[in-house]
C-alpha positions in Angstrom: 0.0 0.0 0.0 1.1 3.2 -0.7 1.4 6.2 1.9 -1.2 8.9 0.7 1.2 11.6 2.4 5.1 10.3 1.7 4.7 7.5 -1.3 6.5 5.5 0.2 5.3 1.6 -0.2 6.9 0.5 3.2 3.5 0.5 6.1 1.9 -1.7 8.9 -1.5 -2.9 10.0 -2.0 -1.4 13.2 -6.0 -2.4 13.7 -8.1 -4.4 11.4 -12.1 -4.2 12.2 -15.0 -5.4 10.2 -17.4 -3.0 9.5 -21.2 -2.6 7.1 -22.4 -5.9 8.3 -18.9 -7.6 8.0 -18.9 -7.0 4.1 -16.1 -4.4 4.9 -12.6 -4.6 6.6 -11.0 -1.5 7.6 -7.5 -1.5 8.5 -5.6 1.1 10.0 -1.9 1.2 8.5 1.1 3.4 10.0 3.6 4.4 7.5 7.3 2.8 8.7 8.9 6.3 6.6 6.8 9.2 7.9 5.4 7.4 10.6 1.6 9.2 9.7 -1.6 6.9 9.7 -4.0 6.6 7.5 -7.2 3.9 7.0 -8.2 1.9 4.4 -11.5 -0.6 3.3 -11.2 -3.7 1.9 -14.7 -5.4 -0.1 -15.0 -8.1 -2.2 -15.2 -6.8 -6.0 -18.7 -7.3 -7.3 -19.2 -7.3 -11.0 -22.8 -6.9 -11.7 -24.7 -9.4 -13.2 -26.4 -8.3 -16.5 -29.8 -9.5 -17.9 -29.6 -10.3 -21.8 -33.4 -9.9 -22.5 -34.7 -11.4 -25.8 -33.9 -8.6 -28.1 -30.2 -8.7 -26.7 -30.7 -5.6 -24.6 -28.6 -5.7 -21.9 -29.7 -4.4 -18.4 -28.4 -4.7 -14.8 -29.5 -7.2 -12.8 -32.3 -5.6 -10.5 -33.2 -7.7 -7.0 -36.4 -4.9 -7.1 -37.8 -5.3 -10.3 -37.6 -9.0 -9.2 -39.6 -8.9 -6.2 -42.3 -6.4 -7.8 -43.0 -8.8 -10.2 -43.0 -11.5 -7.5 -45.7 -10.0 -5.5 -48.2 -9.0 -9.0 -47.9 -12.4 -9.8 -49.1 -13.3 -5.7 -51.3 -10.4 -5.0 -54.6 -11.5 -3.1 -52.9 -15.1 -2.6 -52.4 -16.1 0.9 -48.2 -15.6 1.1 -46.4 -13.1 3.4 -43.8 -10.8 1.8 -41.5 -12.0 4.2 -41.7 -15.6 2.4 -41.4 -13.6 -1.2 -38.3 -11.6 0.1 -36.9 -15.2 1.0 -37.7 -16.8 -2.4 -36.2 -13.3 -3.9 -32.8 -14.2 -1.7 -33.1 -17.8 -3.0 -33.2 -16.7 -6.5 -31.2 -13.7 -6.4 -28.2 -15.9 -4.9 -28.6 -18.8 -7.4 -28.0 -16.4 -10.7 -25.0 -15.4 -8.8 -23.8 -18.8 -8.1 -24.4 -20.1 -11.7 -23.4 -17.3 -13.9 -20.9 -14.9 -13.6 -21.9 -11.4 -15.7 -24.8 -12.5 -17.8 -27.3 -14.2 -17.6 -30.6 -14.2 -20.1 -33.9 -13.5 -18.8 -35.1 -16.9 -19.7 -32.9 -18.1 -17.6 -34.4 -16.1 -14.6 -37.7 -16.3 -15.8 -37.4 -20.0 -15.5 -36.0 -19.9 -12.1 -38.5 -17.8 -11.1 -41.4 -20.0 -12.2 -40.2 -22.9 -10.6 -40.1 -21.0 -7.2 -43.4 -20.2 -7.5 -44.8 -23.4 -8.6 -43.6 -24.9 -5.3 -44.7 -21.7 -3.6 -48.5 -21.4 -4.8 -50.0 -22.5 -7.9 -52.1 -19.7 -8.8 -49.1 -17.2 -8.5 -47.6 -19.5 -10.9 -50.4 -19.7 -13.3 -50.4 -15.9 -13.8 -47.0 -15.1 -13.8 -46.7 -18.0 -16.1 -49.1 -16.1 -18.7 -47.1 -12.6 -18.4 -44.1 -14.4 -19.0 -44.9 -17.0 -21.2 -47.3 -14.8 -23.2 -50.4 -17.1 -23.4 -52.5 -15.9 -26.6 -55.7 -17.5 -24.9 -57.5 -20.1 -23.0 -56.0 -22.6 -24.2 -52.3 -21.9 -22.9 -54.3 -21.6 -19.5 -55.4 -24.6 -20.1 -52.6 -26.7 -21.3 -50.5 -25.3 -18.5 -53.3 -26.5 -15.7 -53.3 -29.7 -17.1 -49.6 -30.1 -17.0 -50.1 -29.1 -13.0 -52.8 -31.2 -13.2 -50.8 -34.0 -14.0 -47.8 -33.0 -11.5 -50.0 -33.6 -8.6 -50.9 -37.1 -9.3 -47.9 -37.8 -9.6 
């Protein structure tokens, strides 16, 4: 590290503390030229993850935008926000553990159906016909059936 007053590249740690929730360390360092202190923060690098949607726009991954379509897709249905913020962290932490700066919004879209499927059925069914983009009835249908057929299993 280099000494913000002297330049010189010769320092010690004199205090390390975690700090922000343990996401940050701060160390105090004491140059071994001039002898001043100074402080510096040490995070882990994030790059963020980008959504390729279908017309190969690129946008930043959004944790909000997540959740808001989330609750649409379960409003009236009997399930807290507290168990949508979990299935949020559930998803949100998968795309980061699979892909590293993209990731297409199939991809999430599918993740995200197969949350709510487990999660409630009818939340699933209509965010399932935003996403998938049923033309009529019949998607409904067909889409029933094949939860239908899931549950006698």
């Amino acid at each position: 590290m280099k000494c913000p007053y002297c330049g010189k590249k010769n320092d010690k740690v004199v205090d390390s503390r975690s700090s922000d929730d343990d996401r940050v360390i701060r160390r105090r360092r004491e140059c071994e030229s001039c002898g001043r202190r100074f402080t510096t923060y040490e995070r882990v690098e994030k790059v963020p993850l980008m959504v390729v949607k279908k017309d190969s726009r690129r946008e930043p991954f959004s944790r909000d935008k997540l959740l808001t379509g989330i609750i649409k897709a379960c409003e009236k249905r009997p399930v807290s926000i507290k168990r949508l913020e979990k299935l949020v962290d559930k998803i949100e932490r998968n795309l980061h553990k699979y892909f590293d700066q993209e990731v297409n919004s199939s991809e999430v879209g599918e993740m995200i159906m197969q949350e709510l499927q487990q999660l409630d059925e009818v939340a699933y069914v209509r965010f399932a016909s935003v996403y998938r983009q049923f033309k009529d009835v019949n998607h409904f249908m067909k889409e029933i059936r094949q939860l239908l057929r899931k549950q006698d299993k």
